[in-house]
C-alpha positions in Angstrom: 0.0 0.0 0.0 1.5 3.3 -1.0 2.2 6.0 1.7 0.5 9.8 1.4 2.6 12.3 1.3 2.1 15.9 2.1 3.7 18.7 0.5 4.6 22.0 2.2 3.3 24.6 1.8 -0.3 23.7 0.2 -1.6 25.9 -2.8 -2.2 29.4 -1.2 -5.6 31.2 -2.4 -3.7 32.8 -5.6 -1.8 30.2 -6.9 1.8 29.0 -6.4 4.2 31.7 -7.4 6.9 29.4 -8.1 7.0 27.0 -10.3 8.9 24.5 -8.3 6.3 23.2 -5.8 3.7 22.7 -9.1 6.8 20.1 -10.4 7.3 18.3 -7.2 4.0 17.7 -6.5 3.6 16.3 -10.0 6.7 14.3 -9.4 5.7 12.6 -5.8 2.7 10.7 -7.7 5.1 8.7 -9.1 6.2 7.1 -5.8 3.0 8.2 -3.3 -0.6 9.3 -2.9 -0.2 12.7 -2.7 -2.6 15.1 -0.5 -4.4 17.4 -1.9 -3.5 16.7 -5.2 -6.5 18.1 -6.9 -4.6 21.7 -6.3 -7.2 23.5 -4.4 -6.3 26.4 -2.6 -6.2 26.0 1.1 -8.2 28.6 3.5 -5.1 28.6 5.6 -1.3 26.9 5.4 -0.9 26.1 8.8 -4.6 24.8 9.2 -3.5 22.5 6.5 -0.6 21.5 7.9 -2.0 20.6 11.4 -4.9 18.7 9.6 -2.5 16.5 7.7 0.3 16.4 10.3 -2.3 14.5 12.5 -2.6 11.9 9.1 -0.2 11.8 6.1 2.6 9.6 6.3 5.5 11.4 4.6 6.3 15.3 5.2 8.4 17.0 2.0 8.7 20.8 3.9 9.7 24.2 1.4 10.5 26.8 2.4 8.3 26.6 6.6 10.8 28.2 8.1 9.7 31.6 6.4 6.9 31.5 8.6 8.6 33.3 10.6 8.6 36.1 8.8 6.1 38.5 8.8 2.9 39.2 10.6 1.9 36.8 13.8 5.2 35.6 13.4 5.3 34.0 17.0 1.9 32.2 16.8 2.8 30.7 13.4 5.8 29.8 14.6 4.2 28.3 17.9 1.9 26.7 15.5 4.4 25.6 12.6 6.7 23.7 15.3 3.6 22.3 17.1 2.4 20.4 14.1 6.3 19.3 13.8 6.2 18.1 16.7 3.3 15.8 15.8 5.0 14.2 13.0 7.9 13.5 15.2 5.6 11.8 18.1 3.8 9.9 15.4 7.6 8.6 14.0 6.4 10.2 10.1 9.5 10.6 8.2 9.7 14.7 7.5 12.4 15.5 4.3 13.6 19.2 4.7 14.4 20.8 1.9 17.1 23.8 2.6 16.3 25.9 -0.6 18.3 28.8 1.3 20.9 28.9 3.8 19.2 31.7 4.7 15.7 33.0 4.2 16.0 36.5 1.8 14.0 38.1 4.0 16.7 37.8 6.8 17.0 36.0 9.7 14.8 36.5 13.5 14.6 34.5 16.1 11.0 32.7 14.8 13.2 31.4 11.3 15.9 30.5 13.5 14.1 27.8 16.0 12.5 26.2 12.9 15.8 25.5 11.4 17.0 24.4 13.8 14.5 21.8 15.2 14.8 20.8 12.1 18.1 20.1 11.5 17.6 17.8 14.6 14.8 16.3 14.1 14.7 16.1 10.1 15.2 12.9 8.6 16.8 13.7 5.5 17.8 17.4 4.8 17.9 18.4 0.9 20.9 20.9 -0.3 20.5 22.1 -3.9 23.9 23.4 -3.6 27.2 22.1 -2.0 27.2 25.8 0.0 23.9 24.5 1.0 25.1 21.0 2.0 28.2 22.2 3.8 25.8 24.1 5.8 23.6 21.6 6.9 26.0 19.1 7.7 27.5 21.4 10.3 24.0 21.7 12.2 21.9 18.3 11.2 21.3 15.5 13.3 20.3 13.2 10.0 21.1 12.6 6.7 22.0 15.5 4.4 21.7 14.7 0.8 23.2 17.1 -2.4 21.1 16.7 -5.7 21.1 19.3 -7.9 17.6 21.7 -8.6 15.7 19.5 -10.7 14.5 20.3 -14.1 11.5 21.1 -16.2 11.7 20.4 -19.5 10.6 23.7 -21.7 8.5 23.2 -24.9 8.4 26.2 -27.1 5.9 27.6 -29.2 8.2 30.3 -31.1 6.8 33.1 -33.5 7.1 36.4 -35.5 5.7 38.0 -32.5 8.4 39.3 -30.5 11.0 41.4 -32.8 14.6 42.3 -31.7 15.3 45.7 -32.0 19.0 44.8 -31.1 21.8 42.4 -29.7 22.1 42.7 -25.6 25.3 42.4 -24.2 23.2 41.2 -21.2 20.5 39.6 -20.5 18.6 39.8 -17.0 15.4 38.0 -16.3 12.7 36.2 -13.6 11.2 37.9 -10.5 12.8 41.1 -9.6 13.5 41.1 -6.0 16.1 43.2 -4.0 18.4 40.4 -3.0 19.0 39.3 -7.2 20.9 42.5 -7.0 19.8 44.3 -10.2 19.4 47.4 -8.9 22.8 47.5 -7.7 24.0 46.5 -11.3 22.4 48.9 -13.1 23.5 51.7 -10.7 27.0 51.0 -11.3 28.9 53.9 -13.3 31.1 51.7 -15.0 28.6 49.6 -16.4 26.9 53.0 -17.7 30.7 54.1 -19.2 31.0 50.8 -21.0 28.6 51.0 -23.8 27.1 48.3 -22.8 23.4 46.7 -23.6 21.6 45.2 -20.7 17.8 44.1 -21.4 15.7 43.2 -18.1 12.3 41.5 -18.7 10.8 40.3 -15.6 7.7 41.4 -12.7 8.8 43.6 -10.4 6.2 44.1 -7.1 8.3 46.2 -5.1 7.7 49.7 -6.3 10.7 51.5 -4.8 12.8 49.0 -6.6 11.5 48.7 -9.8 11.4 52.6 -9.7 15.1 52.4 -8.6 16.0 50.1 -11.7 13.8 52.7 -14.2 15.5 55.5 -13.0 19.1 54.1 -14.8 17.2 52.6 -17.8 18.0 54.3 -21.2 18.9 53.9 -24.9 21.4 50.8 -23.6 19.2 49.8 -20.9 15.9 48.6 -21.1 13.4 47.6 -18.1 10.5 45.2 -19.2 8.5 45.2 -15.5 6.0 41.9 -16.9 5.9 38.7 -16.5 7.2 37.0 -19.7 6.9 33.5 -21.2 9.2 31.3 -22.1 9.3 32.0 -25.1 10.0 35.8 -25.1 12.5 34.3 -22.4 14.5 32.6 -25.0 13.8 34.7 -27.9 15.9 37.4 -25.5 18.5 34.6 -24.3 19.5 33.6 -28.0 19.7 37.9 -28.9 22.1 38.2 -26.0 25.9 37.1 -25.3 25.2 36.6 -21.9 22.5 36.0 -18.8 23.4 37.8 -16.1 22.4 36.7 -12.4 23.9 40.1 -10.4 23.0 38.5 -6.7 24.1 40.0 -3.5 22.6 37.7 -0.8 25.6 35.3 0.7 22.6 32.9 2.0 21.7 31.7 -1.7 21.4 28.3 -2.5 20.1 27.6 -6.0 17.9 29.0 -9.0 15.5 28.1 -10.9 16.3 30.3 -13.7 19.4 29.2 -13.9 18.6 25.5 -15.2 15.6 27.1 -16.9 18.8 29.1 -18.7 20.6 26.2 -19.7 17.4 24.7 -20.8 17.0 27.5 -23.1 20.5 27.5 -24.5 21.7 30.5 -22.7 25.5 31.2 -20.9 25.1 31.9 -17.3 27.1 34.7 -15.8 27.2 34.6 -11.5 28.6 35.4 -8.8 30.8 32.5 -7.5 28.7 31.0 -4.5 25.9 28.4 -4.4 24.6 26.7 -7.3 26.7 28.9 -10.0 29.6 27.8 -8.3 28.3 24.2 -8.6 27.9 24.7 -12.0 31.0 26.4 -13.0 33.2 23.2 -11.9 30.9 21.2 -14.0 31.6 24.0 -16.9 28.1 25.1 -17.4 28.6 28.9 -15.9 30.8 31.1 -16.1 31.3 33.0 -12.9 33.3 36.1 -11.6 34.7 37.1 -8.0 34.5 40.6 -8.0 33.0 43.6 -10.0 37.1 43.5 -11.5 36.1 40.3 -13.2 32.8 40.8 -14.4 33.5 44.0 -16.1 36.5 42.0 -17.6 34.2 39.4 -18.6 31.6 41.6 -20.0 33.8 44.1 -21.9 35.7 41.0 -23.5 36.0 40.7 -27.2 35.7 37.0 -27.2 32.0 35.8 -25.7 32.8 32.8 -23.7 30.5 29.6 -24.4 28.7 27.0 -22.7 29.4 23.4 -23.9 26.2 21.8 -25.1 26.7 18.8 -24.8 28.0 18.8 -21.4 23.8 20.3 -20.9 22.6 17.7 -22.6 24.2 14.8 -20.1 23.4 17.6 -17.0 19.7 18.0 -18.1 19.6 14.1 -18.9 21.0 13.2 -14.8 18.4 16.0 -13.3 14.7 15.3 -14.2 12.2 15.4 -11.6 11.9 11.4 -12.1 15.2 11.0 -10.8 15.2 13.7 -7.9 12.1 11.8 -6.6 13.9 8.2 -6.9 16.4 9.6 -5.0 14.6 11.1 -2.1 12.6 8.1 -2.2 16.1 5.5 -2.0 17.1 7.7 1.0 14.3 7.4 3.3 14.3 3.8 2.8 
């Protein structure tokens, strides 16, 4: 008889904003019964979790140590590490999924007693990144386990309707959000002395920084505040020599966009920490240090290149399929 699992956190009223918790959902079906599979958005996460806390038989948590952050912060935090508590007494095997080493939002002392009741009482921990992994092994009780983010494969519909008006030197794209560092970027005067053409497509809710990012956007630098669709996503990846990821938060882990990137033929250009590390020692980004070596990158005559068939093998050992056979193995 199959076991239910439960996913954290459950559907909220508007949708999942990430893709990521649609696909491993999806992917869990393959191995268990999965609660509240029909999508239907909860009344409340924590109600939710209590309810099937009390039931399920397998716990895959995202991302609950952000409630912490916020309004009520100390009854969802009572609440969050109650309903833990329940799946410990009741021996269900919880997996932990570290998708930051620290939550963007920052740190408090709410975030902080989640993590670390979990990392004692978790029974497998998962690192997207070997940052991540180093991490967790310093604080878990358990088993820690590296697998790379997993990945989506992208069908594309392509057509006449978006037109290039020119070749970017850069490409920036995804939620815009303070810690990506794009404001920063743009405010740079060197960047602005280089000549150099940056395009930026991607939904911006924070209104101080998207005015921030408008307020250095020109001739050579264009702001697209939308959400955009794959395939305006690559039609702007294949015009441009490179995708930048400008991020400033030392507690990153891993990125979605970046294997959506690689899915879509682009060359990755990142800081070197987290996943872009990861990916640089398996040659499928290119990273820089210091704003030195970016600029040295970017102003380059030669564009440097991602080998494709190294992506190939990468995308091949990363499917969902796989990411859930391996969890599965693990708890075992």
């Amino acid at each position: 008889m199959r076991q239910e699992a439960y996913f954290y956190p459950p559907q909220p009223k508007n949708g999942y904003n990430n893709p990521y918790a649609l696909h491993f959902k999806e992917a869990l079906a393959a191995k268990y019964d999965v609660a509240e599979s029909d999508y239907r958005p909860v009344k409340g996460q924590l109600w939710s979790l209590f309810c099937h806390a009390l039931c399920s038989d397998v716990f895959f948590l995202n991302w609950i140590e952000n409630v912490g952050v916020g309004r009520k912060q100390k009854l969802r935090t009572w609440i969050a590490l109650f309903c833990l508590k329940i799946m410990s007494w009741r021996h269900a095997p919880m997996v932990w999924i570290l998708h930051n080493i620290h939550p963007h939002e920052g740190e408090n002392e709410s975030t902080e007693a989640i993590k670390n009741w979990l990392f004692q009482h978790a029974n497998l921990i998962i690192a997207h990144s070997h940052a991540a992994e180093n991490y967790a092994r310093e604080h878990a009780r358990n088993k820690v386990l590296f697998l790379h983010h997993p990945i989506t494969p992208i069908e594309l519909m392509m057509d006449d309707d978006f037109k290039l008006d020119c070749a970017n030197d850069v490409f920036i794209w995804g939620s815009i959000l303070p810690y990506k560092g794009i404001g920063e970027f743009v405010s740079l005067p060197r960047l602005h002395d280089s000549g150099l053409r940056v395009k930026i497509v991607g939904q911006c809710q924070n209104p101080e920084l998207a005015k921030q990012i408008e307020s250095y956007c020109g001739e050579r630098i264009t702001f697209n505040n939308h959400m955009a669709i794959f395939e305006e996503i690559a039609f702007h990846i294949k015009a441009s020599r490179y995708v930048l990821f400008p991020y400033i938060d030392s507690g990153f882990s891993s990125s979605g966009a970046l294997i959506d990137t690689l899915m879509l033929g682009g060359t990755p250009l990142a800081p070197d920490m987290g996943a872009f590390k990861d990916l640089k020692e398996e040659g499928l980004c290119i990273t820089y240090n210091s704003e030195d070596e970016l600029f040295d990158i970017l102003n380059s005559d030669t564009t440097q290149r991602i080998d494709q068939d190294k992506v190939k093998t990468f995308i091949e050992n990363n499917s969902w399929e796989s990411f859930i056979e391996k969890i599965h193995d693990n708890l075992k």
